[in-house]
C-alpha positions as CSV (number, residue, x, y, z in Angstrom):
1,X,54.6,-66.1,24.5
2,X,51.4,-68.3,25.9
3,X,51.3,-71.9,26.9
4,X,48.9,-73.8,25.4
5,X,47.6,-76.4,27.8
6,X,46.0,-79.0,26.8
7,X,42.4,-78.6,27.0
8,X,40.2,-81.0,28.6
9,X,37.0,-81.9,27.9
10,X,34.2,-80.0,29.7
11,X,31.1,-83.0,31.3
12,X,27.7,-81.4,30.1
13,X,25.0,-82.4,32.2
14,X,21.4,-82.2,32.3
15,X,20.9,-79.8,34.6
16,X,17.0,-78.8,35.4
17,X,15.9,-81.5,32.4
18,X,17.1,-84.3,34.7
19,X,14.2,-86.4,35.5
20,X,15.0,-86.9,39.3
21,X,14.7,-82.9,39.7
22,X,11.6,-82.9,38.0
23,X,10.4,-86.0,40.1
24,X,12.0,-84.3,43.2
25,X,10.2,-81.0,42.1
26,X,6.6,-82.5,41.6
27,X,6.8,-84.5,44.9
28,X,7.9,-81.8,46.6
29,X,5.4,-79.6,45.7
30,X,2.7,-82.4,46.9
31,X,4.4,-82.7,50.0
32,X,4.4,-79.4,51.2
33,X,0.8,-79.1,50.3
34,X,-0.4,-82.1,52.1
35,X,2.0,-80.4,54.8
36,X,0.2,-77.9,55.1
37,X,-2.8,-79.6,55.1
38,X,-1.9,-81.6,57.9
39,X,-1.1,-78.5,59.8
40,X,-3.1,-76.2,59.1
41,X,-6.3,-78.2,57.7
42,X,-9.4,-80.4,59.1
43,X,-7.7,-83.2,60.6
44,X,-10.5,-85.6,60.7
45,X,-8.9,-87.8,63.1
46,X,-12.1,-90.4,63.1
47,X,-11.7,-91.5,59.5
48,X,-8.1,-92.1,59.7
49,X,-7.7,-93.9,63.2
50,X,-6.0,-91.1,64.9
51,X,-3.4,-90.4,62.6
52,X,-2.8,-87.1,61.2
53,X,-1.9,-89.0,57.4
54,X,-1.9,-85.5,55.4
55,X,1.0,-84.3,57.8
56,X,2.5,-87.7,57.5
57,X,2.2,-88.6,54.8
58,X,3.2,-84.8,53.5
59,X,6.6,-85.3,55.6
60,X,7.3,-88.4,53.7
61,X,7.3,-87.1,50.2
62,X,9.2,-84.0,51.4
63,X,11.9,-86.2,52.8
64,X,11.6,-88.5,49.5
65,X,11.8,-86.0,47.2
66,X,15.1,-84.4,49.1
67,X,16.7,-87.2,48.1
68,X,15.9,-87.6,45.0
69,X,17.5,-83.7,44.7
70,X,20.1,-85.0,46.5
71,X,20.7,-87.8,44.3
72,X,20.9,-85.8,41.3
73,X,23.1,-82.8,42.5
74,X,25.9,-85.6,44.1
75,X,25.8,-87.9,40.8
76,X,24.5,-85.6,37.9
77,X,23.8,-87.6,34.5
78,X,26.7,-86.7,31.8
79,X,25.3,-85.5,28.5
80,X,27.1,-86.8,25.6
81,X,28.8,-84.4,23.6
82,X,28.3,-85.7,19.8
83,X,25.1,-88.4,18.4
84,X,25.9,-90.5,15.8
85,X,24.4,-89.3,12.6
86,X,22.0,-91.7,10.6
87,X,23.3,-92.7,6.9
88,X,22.3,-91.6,3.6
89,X,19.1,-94.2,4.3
90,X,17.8,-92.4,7.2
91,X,18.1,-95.7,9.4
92,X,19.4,-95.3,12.6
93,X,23.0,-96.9,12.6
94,X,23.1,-100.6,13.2
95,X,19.6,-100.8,11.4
């Protein structure tokens, strides 16, 4: 003979279609290439005051866009599992 336990409902999330990884993603990407800009690149120190601002401003949207990866693998965003259906009218409900 086999228990049944009681089954409880799985949490779907979005996963990869969340819109902080693909903020996270995007801003990343920028930031590493102004990164490597800054490091590797014309650093044309007498336009910008003496500031490196590729590498700086490259470290900044790495670190921003860590946490916003961060952010969405510590709170994930819970996918509903069942949508209303419209009526016979084709109106949303409530319309």
């Amino acid at each position: 003979m086999s228990e049944q336990t009681p089954s409880t409902p799985t949490k779907h999330t979005a996963g990869a279609l969340d819109i902080r990884n693909i903020i996270g993603g995007l801003i990343g990407l920028y930031g590493l290439i102004l990164l490597l800009m800054g490091l590797f690149g014309d650093k044309e120190y007498d336009k910008t005051g003496d500031v490196n601002a590729n590498l700086w401003a490259g470290l900044a949207m790495v670190a921003f866009a860590a946490a916003f990866l961060v952010w969405a693998r510590l709170r994930p965003t819970v996918v509903p599992d069942h949508v209303e259906k419209p009526d016979d009218t084709g109106h949303p409900p409530g319309h």
